[in-house]
One Martini backbone bead per residue (centre of mass of N, CA, C, O) as a GRO file, in nm:
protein
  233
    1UNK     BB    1  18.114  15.493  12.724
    2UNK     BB    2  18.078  15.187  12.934
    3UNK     BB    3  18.243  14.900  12.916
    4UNK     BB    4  18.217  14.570  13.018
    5UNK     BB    5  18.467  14.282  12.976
    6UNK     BB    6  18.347  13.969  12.977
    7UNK     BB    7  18.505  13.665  13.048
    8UNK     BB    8  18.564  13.333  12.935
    9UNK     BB    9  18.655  13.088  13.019
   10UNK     BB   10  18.999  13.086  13.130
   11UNK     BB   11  18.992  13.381  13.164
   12UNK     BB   12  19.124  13.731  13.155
   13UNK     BB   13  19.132  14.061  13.065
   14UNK     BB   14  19.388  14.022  12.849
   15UNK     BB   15  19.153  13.908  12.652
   16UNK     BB   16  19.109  14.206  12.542
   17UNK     BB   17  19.396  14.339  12.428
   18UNK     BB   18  19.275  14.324  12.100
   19UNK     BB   19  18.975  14.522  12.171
   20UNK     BB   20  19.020  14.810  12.328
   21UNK     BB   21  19.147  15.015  12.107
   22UNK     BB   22  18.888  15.069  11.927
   23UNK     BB   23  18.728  15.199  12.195
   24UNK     BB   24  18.901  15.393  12.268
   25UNK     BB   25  18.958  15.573  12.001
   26UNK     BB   26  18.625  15.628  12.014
   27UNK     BB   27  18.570  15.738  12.347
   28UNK     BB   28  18.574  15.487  12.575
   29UNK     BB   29  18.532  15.353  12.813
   30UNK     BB   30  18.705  15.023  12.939
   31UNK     BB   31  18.638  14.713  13.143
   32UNK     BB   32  18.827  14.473  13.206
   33UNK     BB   33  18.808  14.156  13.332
   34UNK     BB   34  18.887  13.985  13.655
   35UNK     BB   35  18.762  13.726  13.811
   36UNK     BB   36  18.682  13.532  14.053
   37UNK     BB   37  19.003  13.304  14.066
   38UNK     BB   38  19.104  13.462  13.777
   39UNK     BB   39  19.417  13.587  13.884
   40UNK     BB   40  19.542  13.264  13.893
   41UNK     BB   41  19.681  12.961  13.922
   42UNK     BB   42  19.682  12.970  14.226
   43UNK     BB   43  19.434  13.046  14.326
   44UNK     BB   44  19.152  13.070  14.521
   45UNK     BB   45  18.841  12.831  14.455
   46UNK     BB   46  18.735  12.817  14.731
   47UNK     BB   47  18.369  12.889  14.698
   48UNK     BB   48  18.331  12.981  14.420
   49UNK     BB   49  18.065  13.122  14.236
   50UNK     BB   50  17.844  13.244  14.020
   51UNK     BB   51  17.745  13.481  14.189
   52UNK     BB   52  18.058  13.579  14.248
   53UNK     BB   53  18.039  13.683  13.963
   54UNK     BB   54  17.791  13.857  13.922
   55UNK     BB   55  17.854  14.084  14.147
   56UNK     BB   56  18.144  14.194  14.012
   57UNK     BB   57  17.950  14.311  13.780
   58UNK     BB   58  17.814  14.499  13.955
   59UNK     BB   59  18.013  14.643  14.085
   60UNK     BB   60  18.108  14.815  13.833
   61UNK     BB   61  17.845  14.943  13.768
   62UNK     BB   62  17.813  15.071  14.060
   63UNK     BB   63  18.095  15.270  14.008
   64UNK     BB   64  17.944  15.386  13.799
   65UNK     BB   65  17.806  15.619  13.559
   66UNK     BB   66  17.597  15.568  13.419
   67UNK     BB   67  17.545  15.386  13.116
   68UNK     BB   68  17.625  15.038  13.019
   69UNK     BB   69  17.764  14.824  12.875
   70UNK     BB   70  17.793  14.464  12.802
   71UNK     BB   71  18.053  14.199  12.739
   72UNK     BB   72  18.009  13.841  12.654
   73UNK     BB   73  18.215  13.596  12.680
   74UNK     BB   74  18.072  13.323  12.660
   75UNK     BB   75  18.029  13.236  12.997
   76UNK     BB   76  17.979  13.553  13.019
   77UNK     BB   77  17.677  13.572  12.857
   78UNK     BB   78  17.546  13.489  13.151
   79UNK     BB   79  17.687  13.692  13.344
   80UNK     BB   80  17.576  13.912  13.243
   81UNK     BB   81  17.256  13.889  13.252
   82UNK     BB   82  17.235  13.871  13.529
   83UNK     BB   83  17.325  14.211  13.540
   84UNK     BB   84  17.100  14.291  13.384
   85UNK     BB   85  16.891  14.203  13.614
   86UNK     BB   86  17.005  14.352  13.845
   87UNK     BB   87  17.025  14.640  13.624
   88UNK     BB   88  16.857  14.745  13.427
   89UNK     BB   89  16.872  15.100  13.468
   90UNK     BB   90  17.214  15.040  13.342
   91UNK     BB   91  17.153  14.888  13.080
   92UNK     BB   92  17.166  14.940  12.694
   93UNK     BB   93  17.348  14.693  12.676
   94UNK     BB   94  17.392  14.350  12.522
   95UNK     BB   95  17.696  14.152  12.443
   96UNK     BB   96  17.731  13.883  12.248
   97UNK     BB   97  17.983  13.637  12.245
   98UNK     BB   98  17.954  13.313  12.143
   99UNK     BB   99  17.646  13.397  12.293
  100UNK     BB  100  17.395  13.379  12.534
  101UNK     BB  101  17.090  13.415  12.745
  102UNK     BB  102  17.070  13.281  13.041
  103UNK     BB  103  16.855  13.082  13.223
  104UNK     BB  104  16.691  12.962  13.480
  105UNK     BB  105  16.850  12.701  13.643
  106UNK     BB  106  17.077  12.670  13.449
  107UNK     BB  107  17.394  12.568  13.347
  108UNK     BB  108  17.652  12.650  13.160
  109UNK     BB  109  17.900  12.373  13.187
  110UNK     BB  110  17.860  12.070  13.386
  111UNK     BB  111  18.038  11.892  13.159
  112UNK     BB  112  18.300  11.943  13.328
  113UNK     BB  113  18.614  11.879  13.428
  114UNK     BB  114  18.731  11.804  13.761
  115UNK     BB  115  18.980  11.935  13.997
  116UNK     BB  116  18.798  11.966  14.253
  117UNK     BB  117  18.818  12.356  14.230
  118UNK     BB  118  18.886  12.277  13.958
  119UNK     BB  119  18.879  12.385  13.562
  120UNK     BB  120  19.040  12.331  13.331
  121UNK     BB  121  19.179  12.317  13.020
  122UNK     BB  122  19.127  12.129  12.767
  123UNK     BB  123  19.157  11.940  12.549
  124UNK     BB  124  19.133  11.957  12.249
  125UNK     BB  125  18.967  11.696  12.178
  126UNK     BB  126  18.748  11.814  12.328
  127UNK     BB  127  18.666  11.977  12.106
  128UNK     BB  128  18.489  12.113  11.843
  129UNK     BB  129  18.592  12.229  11.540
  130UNK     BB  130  18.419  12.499  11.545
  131UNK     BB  131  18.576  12.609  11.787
  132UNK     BB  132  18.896  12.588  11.625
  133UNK     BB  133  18.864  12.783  11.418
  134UNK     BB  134  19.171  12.951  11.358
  135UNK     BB  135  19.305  12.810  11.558
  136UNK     BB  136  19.641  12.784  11.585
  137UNK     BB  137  19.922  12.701  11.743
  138UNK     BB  138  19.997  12.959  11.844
  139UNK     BB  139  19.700  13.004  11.973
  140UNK     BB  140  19.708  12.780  12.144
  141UNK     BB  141  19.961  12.814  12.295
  142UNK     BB  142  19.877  13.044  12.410
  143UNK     BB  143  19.649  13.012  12.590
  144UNK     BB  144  19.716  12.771  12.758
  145UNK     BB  145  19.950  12.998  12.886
  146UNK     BB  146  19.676  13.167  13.012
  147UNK     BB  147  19.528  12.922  13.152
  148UNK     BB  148  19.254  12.938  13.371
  149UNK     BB  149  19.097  12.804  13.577
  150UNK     BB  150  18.786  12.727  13.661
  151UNK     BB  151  18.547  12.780  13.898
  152UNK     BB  152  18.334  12.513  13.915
  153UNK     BB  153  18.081  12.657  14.044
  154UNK     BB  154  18.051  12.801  13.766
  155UNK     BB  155  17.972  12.571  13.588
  156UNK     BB  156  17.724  12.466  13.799
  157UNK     BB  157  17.582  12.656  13.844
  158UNK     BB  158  17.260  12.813  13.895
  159UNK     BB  159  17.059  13.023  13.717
  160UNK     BB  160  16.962  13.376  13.881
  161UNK     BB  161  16.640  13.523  13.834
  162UNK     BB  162  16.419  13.850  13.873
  163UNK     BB  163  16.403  14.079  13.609
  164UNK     BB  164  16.204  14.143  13.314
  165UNK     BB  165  16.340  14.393  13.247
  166UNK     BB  166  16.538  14.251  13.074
  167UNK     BB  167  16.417  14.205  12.795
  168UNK     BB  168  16.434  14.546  12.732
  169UNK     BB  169  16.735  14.502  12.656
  170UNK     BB  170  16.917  14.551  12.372
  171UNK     BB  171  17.081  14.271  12.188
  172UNK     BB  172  17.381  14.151  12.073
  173UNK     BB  173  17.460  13.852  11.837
  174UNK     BB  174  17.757  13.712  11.820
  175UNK     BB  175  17.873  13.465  11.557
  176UNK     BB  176  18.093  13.210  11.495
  177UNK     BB  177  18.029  12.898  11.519
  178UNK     BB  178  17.775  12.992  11.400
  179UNK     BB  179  17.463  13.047  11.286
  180UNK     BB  180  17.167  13.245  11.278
  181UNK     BB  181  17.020  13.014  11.153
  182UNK     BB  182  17.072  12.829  11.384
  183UNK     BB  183  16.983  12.953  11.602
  184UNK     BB  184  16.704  13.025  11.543
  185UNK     BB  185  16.623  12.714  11.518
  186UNK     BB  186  16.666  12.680  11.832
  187UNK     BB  187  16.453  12.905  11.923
  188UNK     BB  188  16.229  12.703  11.763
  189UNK     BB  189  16.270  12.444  11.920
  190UNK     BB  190  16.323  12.503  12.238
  191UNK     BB  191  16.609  12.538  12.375
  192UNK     BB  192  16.713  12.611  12.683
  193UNK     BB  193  16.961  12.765  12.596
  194UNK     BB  194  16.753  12.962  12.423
  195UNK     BB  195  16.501  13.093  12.581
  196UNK     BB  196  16.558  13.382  12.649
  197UNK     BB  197  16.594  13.511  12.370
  198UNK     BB  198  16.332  13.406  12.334
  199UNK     BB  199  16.207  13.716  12.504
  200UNK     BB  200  16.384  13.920  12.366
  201UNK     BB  201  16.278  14.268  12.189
  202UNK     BB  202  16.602  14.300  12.095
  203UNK     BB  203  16.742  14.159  11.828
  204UNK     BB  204  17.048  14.098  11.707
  205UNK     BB  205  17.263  14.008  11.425
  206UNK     BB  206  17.623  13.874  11.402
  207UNK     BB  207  17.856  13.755  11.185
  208UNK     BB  208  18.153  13.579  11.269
  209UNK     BB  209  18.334  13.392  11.144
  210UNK     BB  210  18.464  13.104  11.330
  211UNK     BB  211  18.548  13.058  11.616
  212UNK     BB  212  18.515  13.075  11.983
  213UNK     BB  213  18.812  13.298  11.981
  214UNK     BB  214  18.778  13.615  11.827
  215UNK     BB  215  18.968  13.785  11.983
  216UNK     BB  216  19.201  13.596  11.858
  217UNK     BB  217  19.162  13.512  11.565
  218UNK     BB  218  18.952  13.794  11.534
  219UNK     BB  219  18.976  14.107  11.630
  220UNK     BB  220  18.920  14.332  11.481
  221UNK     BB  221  18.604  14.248  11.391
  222UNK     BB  222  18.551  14.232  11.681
  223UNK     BB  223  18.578  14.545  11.755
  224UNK     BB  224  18.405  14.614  11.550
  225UNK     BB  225  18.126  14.457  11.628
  226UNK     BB  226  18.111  14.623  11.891
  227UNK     BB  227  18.135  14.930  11.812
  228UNK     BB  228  17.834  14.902  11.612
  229UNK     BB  229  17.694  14.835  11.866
  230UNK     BB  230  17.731  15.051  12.065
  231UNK     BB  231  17.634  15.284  11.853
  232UNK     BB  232  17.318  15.166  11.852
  233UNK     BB  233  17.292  15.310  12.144
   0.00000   0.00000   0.00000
C-alpha cells in the first residue's frame, strides 16, 4: 500500500522520521511529504494558500498507481480531507492523527498570530497543557530548532470540498489530547469543527493518550496505531 504521510502547521517530512520504519518494514511505500513554503524557514511563503497543500498532495496522489491511504497530523488532517475529496476513488482510508475532516467554508486555525506572511511556532505558553503532555523540555527544544513558520493563508484559508463521496471512504480518528467520549461530545452538539465527521459513514477511533504531537511524545504507538489502521483497509 502506499501511505502519504502530511504534516501538521510548521512541520516538514522529517517530522514522520520516527514513524515510516514500522510501516516500511510491514512492506508499504511511505510518501511523507514537505509541503509548499515549507521547504525552509527561508522559503518563500508570499501568495502559497490552502489550495496550494492540497494540490501538492493530490499530486502526490495521481503520481502513484493504484489505491493509497492518507495520514494527516493536525492542521494536514484539513488537507488530506480535501484531497480525499478531490480523488475519492483512488483514497482506501484517511487516518487523522489528533485530527480530522474539516468542512467546508472554515478555515483550519485563523487566530493564529502572523508575521507578514509567515505563522511562527508560537511561545509554548501559548499552547493549552493537553496539547504540551509528554512534549519534555528537550522535544520541545528539537521541535522549535526544526519548526518552519507555515504560510498565513495556510491557516487561513476557507476550506473547499465539492464531492460527497468523500462520506464513503472509511477513516481512522487517533485522539491523543483528547478522548474518544470528547469527541463524540462534540459532534453530538453539532460543533462546526467535526461536524463534516458526523456525515462520514465508516469511522473508527483509536485513543493514544498523550498531547498534540505524538510522534515525537509516542511514535512506536503511534506507528503502531496508523500500521493497524492501514491493515484493516
Amino acid at each position: 500500500m502506499d501511505i502519504i504521510l502530511i504534516p501538521g502547521f510548521w512541520l516538514d517530512a522529517s517530522s514522520w522520521d520516527a514513524i515510516t520504519p514500522p510501516l516500511v518494514a510491514a512492506g508499504h511505500r511511505v510518501h511523507p511529504l514537505t509541503l509548499p513554503g515549507l521547504e525552509s524557514v527561508d522559503a518563500d511563503r508570499s501568495g502559497i494558500g490552502l489550495q496550494d497543500h492540497v494540490d501538492a498532495v493530490v499530486a502526490t496522489v495521481d503520481g502513484l498507481d493504484g489505491p493509497v491511504v492518507l495520514v494527516g497530523h493536525s492542521g494536514g488532517g484539513a488537507i488530506a480531507h480535501a484531497a480525499v475529496d478531490a480523488r475519492p476513488g483512488r483514497v482506501t482510508r484517511a487516518v487523522y492523527v489528533d485530527s480530522g475532516p474539516l468542512g467546508a467554508g472554515v478555515a483550519i486555525n485563523d487566530g493564529l498570530t502572523a508575521h507578514g506572511e509567515d505563522v511562527p511556532l508560537p511561545e509554548w505558553s501559548e499552547f493549552d497543557d493537553a496539547d504540551l503532555v509528554d512534549l519534555t523540555d528537550e522535544l520541545r527544544g528539537a521541535f522549535r530548532a526544526r519548526a518552519i513558520p507555515e504560510p498565513r493563508r495556510v491557516t487561513s484559508d476557507l476550506q473547499e470540498l465539492h464531492d460527497e463521496r468523500r462520506y464513503d471512504i472509511p477513516v481512522t480518528v487517533i485522539t491523543s489530547e483528547f478522548t474518544t467520549e470528547q469527541l463524540l461530545g462534540w459532534v453530538a452538539q453539532g460543533y462546526p469543527q467535526v461536524s463534516e465527521l458526523a456525515l462520514i459513514k465508516d469511522v473508527e477511533y483509536v485513543e493514544l493518550p498523550t498531547g498534540h504531537w505524538p510522534q515525537f511524545t509516542k511514535p512506536a504507538e503511534l506507528g503502531a496505531a496508523i500500521l493497524a489502521a492501514i491493515d484493516r483497509s
